[in-house]
C-alpha positions as CSV (number, residue, x, y, z in Angstrom):
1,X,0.3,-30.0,14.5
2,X,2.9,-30.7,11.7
3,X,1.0,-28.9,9.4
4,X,0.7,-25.6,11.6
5,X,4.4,-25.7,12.3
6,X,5.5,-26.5,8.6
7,X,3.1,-23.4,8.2
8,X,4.4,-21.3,10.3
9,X,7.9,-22.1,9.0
10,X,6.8,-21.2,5.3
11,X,5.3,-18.3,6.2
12,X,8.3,-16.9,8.1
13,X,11.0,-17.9,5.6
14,X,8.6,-15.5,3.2
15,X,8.9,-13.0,4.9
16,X,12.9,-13.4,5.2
17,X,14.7,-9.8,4.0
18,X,11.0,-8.4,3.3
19,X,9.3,-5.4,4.3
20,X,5.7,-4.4,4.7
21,X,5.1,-0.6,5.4
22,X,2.1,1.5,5.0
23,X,1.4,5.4,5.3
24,X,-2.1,6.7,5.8
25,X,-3.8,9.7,5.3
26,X,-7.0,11.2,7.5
27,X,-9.1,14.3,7.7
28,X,-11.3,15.6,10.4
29,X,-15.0,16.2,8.8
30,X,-18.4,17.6,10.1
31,X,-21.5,16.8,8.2
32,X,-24.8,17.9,9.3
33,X,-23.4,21.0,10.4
34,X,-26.4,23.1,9.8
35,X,-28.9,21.3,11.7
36,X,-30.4,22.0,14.8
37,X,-30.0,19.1,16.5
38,X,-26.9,18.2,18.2
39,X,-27.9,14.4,17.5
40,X,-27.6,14.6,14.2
41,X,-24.0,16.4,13.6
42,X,-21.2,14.1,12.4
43,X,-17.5,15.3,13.6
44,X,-14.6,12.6,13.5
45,X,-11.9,11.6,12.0
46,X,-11.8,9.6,8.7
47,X,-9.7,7.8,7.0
48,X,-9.0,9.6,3.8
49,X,-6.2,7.6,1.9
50,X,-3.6,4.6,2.8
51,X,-1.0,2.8,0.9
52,X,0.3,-0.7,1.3
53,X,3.6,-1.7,0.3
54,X,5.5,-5.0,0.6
55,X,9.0,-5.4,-0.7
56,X,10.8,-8.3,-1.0
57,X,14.4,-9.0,-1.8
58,X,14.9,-12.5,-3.3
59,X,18.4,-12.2,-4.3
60,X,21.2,-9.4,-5.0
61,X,20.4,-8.8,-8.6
62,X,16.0,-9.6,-8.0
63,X,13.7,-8.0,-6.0
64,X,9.4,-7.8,-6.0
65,X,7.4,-4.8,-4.8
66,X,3.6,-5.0,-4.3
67,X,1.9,-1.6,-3.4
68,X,-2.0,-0.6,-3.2
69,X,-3.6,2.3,-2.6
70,X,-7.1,2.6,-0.8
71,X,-9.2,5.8,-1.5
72,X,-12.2,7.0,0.5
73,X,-15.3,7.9,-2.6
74,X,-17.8,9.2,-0.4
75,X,-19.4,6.1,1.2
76,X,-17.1,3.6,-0.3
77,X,-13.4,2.3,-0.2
78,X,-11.7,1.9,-3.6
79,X,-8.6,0.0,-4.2
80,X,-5.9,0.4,-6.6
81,X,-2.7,-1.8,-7.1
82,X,-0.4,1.1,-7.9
83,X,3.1,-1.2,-8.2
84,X,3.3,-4.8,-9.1
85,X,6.4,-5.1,-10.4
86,X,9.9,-7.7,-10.4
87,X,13.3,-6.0,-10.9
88,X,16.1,-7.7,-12.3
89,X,19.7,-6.2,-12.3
90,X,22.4,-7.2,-14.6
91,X,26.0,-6.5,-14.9
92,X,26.3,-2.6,-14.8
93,X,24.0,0.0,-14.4
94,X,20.7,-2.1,-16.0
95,X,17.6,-3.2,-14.6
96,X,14.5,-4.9,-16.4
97,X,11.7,-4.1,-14.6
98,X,8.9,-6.7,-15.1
99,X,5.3,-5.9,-14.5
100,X,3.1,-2.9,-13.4
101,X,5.4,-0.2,-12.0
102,X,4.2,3.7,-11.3
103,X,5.0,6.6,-13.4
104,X,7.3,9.6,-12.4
105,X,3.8,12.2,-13.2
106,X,2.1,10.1,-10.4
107,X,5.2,10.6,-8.2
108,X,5.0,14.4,-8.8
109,X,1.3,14.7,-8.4
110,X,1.4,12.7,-5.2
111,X,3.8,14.9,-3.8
112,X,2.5,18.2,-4.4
């Protein structure tokens, strides 16, 4: 029982000041549509991308970000880690990012 509280405990103090968000992406689809059998038709909704993001603030001057992004490839789900990075700010305008972080002609690709 201690263990499962002194878990509990860990687990909440982690997610202290963090924040998990997520966006996803789906499309209607029909496959089969030429058939004659009504059996055989595929309509529904399917998932077509999502992104997974968890930020977490560990101090004024640090901070982590994780985000993935799953992609549907036909019959199978691909996943990407897209941000993996630690920021550290220091007197002024600087930061030092540590890690994997995205590029700006991802964020412009993404949006359009």
């Amino acid at each position: 029982m201690k263990l499962i509280l002194t878990s509990i405990m860990i687990f909440s103090m982690m997610l202290a000041e963090s924040k998990i968000s997520g966006v996803s992406y789906f499309g209607y689809s029909i496959y089969n549509i030429d058939t004659e059998a009504e059996n055989d038709k595929f309509r529904g909704f399917e998932l077509d991308r999502v992104y997974f993001t968890y930020k977490k603030k560990i101090s004024d001057n640090t901070s982590f970000k994780f985000q993935a992004d799953m992609q549907n490839k036909g019959q199978a789900y691909y996943m990407f880690i897209k941000n993996a990075k630690f920021d550290i700010k220091f007197a002024g305008n600087s930061k030092l990012t540590i890690g994997m972080q995205g590029m700006n002609m991802f964020n412009i690709a993404e949006k359009t």
